[in-house]
mmCIF file of the N, C-alpha and C atoms, coordinates in Angstrom:
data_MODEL
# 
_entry.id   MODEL 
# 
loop_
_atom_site.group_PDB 
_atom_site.id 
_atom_site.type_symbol 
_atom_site.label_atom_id 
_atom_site.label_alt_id 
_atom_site.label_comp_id 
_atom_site.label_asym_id 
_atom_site.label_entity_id 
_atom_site.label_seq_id 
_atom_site.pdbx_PDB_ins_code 
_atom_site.Cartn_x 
_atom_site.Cartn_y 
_atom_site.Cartn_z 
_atom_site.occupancy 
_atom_site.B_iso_or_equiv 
_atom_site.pdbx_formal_charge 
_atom_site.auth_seq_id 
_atom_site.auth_comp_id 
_atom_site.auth_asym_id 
_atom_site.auth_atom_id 
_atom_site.pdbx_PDB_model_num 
ATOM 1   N N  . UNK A 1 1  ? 4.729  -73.349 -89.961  1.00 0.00 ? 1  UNK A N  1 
ATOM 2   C CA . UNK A 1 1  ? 5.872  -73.025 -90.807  1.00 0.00 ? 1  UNK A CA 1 
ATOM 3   C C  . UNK A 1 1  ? 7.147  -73.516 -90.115  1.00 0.00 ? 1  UNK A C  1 
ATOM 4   N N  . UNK A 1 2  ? 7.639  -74.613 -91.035  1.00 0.00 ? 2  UNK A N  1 
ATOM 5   C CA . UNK A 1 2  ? 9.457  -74.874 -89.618  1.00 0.00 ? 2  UNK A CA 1 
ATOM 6   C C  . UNK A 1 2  ? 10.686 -73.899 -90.263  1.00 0.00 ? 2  UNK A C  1 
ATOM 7   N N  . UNK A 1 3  ? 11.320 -74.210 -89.888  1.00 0.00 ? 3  UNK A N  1 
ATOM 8   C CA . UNK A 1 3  ? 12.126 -73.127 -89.957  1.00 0.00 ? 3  UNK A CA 1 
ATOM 9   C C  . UNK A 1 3  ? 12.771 -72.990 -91.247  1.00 0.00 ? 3  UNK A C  1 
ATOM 10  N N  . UNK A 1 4  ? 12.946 -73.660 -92.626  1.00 0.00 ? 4  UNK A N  1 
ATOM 11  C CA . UNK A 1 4  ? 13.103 -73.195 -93.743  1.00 0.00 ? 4  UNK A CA 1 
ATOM 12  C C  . UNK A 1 4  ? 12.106 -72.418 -94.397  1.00 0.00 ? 4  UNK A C  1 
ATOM 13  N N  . UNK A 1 5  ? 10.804 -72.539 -93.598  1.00 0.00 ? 5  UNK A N  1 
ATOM 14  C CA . UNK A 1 5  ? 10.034 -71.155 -94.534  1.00 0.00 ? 5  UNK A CA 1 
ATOM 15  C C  . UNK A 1 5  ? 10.166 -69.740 -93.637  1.00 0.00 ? 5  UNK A C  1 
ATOM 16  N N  . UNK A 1 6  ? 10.737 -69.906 -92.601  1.00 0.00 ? 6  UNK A N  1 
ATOM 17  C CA . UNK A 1 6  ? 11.019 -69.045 -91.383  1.00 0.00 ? 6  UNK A CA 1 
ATOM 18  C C  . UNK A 1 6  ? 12.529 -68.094 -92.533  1.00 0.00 ? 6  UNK A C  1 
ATOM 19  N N  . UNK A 1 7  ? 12.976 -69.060 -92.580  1.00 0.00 ? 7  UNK A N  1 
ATOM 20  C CA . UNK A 1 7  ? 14.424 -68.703 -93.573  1.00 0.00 ? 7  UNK A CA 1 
ATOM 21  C C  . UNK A 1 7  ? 14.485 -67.731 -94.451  1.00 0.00 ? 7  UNK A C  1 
ATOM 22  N N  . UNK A 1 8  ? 13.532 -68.302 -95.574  1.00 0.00 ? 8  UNK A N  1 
ATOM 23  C CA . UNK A 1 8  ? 12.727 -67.958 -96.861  1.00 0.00 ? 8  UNK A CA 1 
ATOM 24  C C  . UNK A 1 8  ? 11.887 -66.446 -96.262  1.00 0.00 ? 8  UNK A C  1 
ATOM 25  N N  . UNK A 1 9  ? 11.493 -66.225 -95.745  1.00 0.00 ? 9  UNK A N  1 
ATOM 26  C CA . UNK A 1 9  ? 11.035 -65.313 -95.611  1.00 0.00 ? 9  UNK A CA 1 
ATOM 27  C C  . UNK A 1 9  ? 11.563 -64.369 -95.192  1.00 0.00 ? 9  UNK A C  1 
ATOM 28  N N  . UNK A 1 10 ? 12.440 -64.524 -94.143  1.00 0.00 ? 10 UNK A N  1 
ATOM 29  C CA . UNK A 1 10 ? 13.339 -63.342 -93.748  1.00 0.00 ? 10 UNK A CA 1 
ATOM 30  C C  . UNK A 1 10 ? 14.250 -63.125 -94.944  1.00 0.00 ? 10 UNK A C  1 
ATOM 31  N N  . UNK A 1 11 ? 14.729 -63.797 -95.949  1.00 0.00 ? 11 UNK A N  1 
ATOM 32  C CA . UNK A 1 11 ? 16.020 -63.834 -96.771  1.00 0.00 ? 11 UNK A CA 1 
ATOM 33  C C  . UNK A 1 11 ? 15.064 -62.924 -97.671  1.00 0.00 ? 11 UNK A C  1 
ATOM 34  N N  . UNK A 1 12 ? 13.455 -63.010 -98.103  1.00 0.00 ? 12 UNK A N  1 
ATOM 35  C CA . UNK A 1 12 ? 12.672 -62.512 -99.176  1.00 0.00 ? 12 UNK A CA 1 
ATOM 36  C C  . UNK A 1 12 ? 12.638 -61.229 -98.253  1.00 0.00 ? 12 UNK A C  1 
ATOM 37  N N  . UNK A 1 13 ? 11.938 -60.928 -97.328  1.00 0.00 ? 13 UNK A N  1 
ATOM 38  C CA . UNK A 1 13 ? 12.304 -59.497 -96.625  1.00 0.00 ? 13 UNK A CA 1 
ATOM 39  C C  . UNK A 1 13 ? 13.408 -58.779 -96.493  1.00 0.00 ? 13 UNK A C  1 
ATOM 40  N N  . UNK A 1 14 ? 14.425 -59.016 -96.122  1.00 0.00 ? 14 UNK A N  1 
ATOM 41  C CA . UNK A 1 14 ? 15.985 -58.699 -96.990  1.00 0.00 ? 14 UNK A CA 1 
ATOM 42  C C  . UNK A 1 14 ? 16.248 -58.237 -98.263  1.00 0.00 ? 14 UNK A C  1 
ATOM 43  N N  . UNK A 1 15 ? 15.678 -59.110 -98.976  1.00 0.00 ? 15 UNK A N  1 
ATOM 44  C CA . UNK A 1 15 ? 15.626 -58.626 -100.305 1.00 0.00 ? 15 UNK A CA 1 
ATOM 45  C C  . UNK A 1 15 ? 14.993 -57.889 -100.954 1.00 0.00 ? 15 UNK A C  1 
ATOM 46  N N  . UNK A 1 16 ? 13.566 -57.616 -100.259 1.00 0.00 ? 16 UNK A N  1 
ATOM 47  C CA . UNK A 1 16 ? 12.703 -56.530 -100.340 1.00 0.00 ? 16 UNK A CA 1 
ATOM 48  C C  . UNK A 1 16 ? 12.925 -55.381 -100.103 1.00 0.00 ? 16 UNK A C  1 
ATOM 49  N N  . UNK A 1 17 ? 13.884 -55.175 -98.497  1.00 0.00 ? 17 UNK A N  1 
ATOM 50  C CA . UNK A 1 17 ? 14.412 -54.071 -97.902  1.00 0.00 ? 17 UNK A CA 1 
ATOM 51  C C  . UNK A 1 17 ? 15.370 -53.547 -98.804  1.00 0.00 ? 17 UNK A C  1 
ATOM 52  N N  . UNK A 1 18 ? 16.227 -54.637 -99.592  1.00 0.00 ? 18 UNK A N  1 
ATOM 53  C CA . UNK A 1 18 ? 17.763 -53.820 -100.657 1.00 0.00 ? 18 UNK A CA 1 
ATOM 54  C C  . UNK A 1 18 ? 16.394 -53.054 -101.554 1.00 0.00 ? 18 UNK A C  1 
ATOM 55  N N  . UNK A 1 19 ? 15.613 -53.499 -102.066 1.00 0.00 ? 19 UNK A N  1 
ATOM 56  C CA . UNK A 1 19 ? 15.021 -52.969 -103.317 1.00 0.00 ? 19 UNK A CA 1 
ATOM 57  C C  . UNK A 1 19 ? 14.658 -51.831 -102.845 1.00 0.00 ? 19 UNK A C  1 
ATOM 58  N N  . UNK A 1 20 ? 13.567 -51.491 -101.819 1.00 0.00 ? 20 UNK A N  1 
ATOM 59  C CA . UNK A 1 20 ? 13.318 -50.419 -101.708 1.00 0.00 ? 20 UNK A CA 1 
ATOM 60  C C  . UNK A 1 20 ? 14.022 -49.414 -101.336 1.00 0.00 ? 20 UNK A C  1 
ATOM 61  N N  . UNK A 1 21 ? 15.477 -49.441 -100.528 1.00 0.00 ? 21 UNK A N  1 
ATOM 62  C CA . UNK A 1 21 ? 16.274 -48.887 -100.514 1.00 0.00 ? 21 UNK A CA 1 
ATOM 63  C C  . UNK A 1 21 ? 17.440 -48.207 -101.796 1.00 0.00 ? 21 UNK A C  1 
ATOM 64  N N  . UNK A 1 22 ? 17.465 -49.002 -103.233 1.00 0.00 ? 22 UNK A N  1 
ATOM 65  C CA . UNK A 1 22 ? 17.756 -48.878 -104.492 1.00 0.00 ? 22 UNK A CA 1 
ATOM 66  C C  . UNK A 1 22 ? 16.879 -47.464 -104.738 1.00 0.00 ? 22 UNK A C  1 
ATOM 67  N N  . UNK A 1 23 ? 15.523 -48.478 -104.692 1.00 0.00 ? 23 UNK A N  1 
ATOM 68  C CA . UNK A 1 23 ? 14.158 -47.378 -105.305 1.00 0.00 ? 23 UNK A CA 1 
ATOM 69  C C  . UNK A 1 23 ? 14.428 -45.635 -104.930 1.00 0.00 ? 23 UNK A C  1 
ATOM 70  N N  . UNK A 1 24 ? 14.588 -45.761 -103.492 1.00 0.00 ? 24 UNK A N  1 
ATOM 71  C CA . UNK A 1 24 ? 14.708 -44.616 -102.587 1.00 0.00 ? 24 UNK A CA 1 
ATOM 72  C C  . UNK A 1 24 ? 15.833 -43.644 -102.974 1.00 0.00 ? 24 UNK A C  1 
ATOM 73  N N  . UNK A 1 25 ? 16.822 -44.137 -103.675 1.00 0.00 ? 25 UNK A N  1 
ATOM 74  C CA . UNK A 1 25 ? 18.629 -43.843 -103.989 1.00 0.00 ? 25 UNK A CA 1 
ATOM 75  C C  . UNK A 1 25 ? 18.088 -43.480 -105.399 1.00 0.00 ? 25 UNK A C  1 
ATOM 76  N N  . UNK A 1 26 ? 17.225 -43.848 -106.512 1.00 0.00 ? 26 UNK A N  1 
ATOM 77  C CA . UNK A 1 26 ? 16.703 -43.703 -107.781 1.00 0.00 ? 26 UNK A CA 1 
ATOM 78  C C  . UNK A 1 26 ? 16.060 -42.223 -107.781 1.00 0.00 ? 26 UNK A C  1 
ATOM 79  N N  . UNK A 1 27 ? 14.693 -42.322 -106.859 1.00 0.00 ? 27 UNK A N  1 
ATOM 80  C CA . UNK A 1 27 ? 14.361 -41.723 -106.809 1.00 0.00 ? 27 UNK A CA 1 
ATOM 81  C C  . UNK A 1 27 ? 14.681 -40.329 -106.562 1.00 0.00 ? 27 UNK A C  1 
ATOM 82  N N  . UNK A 1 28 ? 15.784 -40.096 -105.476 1.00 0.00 ? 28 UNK A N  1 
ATOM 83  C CA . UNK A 1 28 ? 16.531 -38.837 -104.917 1.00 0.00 ? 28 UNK A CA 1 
ATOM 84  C C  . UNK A 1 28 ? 17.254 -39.041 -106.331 1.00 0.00 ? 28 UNK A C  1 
ATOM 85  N N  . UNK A 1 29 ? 17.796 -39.428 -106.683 1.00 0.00 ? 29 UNK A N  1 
ATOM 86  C CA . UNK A 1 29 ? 18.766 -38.869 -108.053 1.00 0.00 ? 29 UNK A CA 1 
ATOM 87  C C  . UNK A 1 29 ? 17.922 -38.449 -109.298 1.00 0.00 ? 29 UNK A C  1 
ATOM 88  N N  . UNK A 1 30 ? 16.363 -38.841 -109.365 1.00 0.00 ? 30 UNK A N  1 
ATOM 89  C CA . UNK A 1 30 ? 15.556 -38.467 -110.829 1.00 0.00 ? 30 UNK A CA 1 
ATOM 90  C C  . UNK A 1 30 ? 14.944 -37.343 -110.122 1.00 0.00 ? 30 UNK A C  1 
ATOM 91  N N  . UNK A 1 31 ? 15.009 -37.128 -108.509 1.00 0.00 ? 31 UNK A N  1 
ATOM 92  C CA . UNK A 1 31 ? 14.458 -35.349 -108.030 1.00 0.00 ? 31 UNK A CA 1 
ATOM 93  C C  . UNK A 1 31 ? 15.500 -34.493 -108.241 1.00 0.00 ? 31 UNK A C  1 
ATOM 94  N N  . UNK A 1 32 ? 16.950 -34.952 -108.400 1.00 0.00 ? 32 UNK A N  1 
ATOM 95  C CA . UNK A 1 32 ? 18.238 -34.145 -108.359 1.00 0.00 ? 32 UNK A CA 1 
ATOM 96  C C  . UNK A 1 32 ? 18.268 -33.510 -110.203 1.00 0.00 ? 32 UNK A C  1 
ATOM 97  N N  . UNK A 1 33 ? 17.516 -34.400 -111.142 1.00 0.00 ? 33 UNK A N  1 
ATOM 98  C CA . UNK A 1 33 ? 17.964 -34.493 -112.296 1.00 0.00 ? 33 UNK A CA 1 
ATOM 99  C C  . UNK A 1 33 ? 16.572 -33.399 -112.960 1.00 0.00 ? 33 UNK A C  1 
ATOM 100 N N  . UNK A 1 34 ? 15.370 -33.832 -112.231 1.00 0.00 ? 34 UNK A N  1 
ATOM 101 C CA . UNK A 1 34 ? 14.564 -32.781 -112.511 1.00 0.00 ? 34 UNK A CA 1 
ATOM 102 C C  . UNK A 1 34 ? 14.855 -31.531 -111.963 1.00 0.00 ? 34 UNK A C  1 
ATOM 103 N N  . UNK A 1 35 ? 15.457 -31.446 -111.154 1.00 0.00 ? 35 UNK A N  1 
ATOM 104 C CA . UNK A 1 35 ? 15.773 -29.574 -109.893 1.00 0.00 ? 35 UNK A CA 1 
ATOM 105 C C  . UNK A 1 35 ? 16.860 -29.185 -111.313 1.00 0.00 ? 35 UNK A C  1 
ATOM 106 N N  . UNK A 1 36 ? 17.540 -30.138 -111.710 1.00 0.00 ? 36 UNK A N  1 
ATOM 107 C CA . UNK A 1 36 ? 18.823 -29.225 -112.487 1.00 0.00 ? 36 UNK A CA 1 
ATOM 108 C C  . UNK A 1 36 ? 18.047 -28.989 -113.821 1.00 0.00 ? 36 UNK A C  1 
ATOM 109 N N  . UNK A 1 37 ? 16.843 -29.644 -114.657 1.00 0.00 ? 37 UNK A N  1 
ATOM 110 C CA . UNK A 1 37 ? 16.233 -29.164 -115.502 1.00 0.00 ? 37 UNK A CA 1 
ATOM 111 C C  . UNK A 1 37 ? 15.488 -28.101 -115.136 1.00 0.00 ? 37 UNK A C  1 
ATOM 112 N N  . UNK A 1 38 ? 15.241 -28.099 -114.328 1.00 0.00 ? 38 UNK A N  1 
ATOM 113 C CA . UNK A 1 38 ? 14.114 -26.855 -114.170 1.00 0.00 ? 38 UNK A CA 1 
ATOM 114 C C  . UNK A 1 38 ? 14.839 -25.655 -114.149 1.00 0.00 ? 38 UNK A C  1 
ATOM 115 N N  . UNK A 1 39 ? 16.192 -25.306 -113.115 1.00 0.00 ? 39 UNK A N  1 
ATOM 116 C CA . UNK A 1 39 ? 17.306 -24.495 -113.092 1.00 0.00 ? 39 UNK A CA 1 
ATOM 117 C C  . UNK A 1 39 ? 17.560 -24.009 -114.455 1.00 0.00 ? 39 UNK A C  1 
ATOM 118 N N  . UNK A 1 40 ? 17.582 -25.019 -115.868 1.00 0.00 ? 40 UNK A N  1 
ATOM 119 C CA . UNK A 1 40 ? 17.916 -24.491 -116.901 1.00 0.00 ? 40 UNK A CA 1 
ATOM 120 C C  . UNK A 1 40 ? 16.386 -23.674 -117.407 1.00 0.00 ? 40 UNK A C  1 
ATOM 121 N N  . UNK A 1 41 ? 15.875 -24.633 -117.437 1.00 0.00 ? 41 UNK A N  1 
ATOM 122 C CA . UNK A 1 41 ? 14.196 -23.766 -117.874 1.00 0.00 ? 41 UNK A CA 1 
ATOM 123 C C  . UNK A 1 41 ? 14.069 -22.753 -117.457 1.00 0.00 ? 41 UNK A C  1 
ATOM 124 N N  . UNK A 1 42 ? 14.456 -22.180 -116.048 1.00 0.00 ? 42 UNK A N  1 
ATOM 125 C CA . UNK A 1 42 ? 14.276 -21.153 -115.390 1.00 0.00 ? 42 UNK A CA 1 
ATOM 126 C C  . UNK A 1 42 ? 15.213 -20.068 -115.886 1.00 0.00 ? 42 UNK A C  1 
ATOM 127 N N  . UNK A 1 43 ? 16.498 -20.499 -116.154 1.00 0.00 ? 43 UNK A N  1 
ATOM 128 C CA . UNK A 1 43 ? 17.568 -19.682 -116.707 1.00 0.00 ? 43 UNK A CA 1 
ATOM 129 C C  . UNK A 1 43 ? 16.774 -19.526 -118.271 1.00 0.00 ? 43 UNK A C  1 
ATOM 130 N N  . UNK A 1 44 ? 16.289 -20.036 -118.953 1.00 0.00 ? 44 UNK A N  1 
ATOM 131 C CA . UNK A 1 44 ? 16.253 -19.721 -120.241 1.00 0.00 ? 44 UNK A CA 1 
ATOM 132 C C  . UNK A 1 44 ? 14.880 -18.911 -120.093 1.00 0.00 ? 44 UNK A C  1 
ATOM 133 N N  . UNK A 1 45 ? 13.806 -19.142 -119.570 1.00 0.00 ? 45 UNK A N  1 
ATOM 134 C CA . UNK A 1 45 ? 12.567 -18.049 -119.342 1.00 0.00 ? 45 UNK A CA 1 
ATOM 135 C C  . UNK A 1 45 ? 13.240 -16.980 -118.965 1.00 0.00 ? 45 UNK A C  1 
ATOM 136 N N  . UNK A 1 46 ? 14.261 -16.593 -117.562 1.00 0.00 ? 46 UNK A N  1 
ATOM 137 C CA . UNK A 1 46 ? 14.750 -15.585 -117.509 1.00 0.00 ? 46 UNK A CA 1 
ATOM 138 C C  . UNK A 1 46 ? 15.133 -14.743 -118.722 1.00 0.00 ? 46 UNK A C  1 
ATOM 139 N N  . UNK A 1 47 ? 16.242 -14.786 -119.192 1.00 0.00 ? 47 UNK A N  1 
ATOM 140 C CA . UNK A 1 47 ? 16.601 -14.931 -120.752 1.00 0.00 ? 47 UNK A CA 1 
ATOM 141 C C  . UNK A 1 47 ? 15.451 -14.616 -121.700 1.00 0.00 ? 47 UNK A C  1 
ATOM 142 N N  . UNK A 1 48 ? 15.264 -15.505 -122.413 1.00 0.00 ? 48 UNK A N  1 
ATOM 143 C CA . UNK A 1 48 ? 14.020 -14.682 -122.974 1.00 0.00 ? 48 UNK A CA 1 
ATOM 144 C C  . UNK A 1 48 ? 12.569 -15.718 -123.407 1.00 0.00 ? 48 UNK A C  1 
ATOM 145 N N  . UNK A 1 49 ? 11.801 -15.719 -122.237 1.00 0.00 ? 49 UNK A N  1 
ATOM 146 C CA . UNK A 1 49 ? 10.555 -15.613 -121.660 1.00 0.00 ? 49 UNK A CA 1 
ATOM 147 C C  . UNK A 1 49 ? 9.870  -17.285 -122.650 1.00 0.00 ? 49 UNK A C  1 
ATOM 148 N N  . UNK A 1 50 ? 8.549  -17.489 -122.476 1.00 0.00 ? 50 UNK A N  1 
ATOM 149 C CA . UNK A 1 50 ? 8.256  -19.150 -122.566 1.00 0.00 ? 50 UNK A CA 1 
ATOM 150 C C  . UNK A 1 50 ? 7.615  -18.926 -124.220 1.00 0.00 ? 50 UNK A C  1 
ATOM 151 N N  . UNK A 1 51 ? 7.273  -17.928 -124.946 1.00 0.00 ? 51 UNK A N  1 
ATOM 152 C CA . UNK A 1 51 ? 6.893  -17.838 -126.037 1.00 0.00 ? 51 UNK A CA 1 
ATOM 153 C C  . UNK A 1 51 ? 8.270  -18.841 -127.223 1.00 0.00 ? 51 UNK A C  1 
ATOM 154 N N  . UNK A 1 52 ? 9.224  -18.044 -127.176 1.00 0.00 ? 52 UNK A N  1 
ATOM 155 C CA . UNK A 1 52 ? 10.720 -18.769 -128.121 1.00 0.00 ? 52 UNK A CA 1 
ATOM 156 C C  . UNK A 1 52 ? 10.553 -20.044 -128.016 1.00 0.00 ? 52 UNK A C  1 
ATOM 157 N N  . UNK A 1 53 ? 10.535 -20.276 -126.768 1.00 0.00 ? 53 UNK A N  1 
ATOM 158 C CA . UNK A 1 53 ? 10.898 -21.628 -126.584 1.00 0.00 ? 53 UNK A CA 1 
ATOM 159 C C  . UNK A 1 53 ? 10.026 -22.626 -126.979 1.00 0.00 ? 53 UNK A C  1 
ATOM 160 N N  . UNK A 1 54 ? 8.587  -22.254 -126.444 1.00 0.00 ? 54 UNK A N  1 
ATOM 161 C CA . UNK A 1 54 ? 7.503  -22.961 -127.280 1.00 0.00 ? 54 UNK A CA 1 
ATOM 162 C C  . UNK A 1 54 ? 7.729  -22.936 -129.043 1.00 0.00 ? 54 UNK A C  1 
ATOM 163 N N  . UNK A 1 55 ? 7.895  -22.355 -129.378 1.00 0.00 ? 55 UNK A N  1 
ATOM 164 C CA . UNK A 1 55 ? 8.018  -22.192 -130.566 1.00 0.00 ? 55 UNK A CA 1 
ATOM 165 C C  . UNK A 1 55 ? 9.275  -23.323 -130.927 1.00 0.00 ? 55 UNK A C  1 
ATOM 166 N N  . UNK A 1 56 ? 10.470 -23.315 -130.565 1.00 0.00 ? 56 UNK A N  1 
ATOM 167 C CA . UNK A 1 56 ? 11.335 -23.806 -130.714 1.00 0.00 ? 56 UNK A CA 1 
ATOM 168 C C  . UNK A 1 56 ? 10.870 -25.234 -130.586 1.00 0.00 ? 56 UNK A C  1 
ATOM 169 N N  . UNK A 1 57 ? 10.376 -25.542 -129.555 1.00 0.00 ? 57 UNK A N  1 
ATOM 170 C CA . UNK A 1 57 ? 10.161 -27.163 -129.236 1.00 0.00 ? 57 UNK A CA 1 
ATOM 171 C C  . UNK A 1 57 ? 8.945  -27.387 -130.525 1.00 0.00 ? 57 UNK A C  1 
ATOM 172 N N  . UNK A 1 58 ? 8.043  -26.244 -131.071 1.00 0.00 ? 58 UNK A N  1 
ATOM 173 C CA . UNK A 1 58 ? 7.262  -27.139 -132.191 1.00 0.00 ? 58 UNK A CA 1 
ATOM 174 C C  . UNK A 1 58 ? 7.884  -27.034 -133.422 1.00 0.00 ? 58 UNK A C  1 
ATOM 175 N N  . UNK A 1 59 ? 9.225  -26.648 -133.466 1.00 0.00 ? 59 UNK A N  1 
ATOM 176 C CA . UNK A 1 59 ? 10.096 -26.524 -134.636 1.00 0.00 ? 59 UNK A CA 1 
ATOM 177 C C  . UNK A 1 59 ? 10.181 -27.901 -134.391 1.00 0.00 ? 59 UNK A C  1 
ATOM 178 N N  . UNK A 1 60 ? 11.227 -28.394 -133.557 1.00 0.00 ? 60 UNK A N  1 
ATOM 179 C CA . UNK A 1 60 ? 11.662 -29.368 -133.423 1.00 0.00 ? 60 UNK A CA 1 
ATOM 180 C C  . UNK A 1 60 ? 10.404 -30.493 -133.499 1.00 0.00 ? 60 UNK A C  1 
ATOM 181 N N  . UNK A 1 61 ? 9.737  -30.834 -133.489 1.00 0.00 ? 61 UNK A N  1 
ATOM 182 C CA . UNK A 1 61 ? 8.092  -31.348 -133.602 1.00 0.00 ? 61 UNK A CA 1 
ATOM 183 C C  . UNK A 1 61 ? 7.925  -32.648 -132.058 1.00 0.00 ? 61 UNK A C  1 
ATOM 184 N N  . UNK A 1 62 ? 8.216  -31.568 -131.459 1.00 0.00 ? 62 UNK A N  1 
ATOM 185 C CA . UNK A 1 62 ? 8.022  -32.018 -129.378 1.00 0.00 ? 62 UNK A CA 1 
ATOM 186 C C  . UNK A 1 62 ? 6.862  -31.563 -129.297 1.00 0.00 ? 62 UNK A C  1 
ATOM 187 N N  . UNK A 1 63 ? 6.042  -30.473 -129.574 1.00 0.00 ? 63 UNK A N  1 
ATOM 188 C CA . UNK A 1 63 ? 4.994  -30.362 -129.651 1.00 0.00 ? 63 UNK A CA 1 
ATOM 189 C C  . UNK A 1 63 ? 4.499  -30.048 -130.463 1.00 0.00 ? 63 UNK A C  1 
ATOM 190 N N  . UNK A 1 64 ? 2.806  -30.037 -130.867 1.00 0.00 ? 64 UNK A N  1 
ATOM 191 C CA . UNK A 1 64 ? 2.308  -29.856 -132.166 1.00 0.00 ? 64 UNK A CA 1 
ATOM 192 C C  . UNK A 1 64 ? 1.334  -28.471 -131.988 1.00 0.00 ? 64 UNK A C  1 
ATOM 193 N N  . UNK A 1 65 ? 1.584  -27.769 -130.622 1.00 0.00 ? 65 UNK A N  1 
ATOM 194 C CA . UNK A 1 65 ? 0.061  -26.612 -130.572 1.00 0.00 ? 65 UNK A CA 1 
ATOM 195 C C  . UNK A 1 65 ? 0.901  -25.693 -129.949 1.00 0.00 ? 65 UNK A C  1 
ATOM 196 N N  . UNK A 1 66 ? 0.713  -24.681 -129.389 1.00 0.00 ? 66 UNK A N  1 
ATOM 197 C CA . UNK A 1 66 ? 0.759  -23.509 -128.535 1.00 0.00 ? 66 UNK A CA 1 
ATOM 198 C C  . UNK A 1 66 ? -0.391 -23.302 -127.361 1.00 0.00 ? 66 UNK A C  1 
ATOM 199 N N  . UNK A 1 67 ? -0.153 -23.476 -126.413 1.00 0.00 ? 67 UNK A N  1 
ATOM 200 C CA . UNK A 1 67 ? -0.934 -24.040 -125.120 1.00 0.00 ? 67 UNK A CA 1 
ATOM 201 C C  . UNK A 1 67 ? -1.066 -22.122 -125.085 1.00 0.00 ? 67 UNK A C  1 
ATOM 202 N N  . UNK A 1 68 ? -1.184 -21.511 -125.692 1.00 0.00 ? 68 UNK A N  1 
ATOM 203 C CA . UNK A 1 68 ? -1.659 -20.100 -125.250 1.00 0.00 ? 68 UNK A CA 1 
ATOM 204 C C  . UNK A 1 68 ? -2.146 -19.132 -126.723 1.00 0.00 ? 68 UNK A C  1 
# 
C-alpha cells in the first residue's frame, strides 16, 4: 500500500470515528427522550392507573386489544 492508500484510510477512519461519535450523541438524546416519556407514563398511572389509558389509546385506534 504507498502512501495514498495509507491516506485513504486514515481520512475513512476519521470519518468513521465522527459517525460513531454522532451515533453516540443520538443515542444519549433518544435515552433522554424515552426517560422523559416514561416520567409522563409514570405520572399518568400514578393519577389514574393503566386500565383508562389502555382504553384511551384503543379509542384512538393505537391499539386494537386489551393485553389484560
Amino acid at each position: 500500500m504507498g502512501k495514498n492508500g495509507e491516506k485513504n484510510a486514515k481520512m475513512k477512519l476519521k470519518e468513521a470515528e465522527k459517525k460513531v461519535k454522532s451515533a453516540e450523541k443520538d443515542i444519549a438524546k433518544g435515552e433522554k427522550e424515552v426517560e422523559k416519556a416514561q416520567q409522563k407514563v409514570d405520572k399518568i398511572n400514578e393519577k389514574w392507573g393503566i386500565r383508562p389509558m389502555m382504553r384511551n389509546l384503543m379509542r384512538k385506534k393505537k391499539i386494537n386489544y386489551l393485553p389484560f
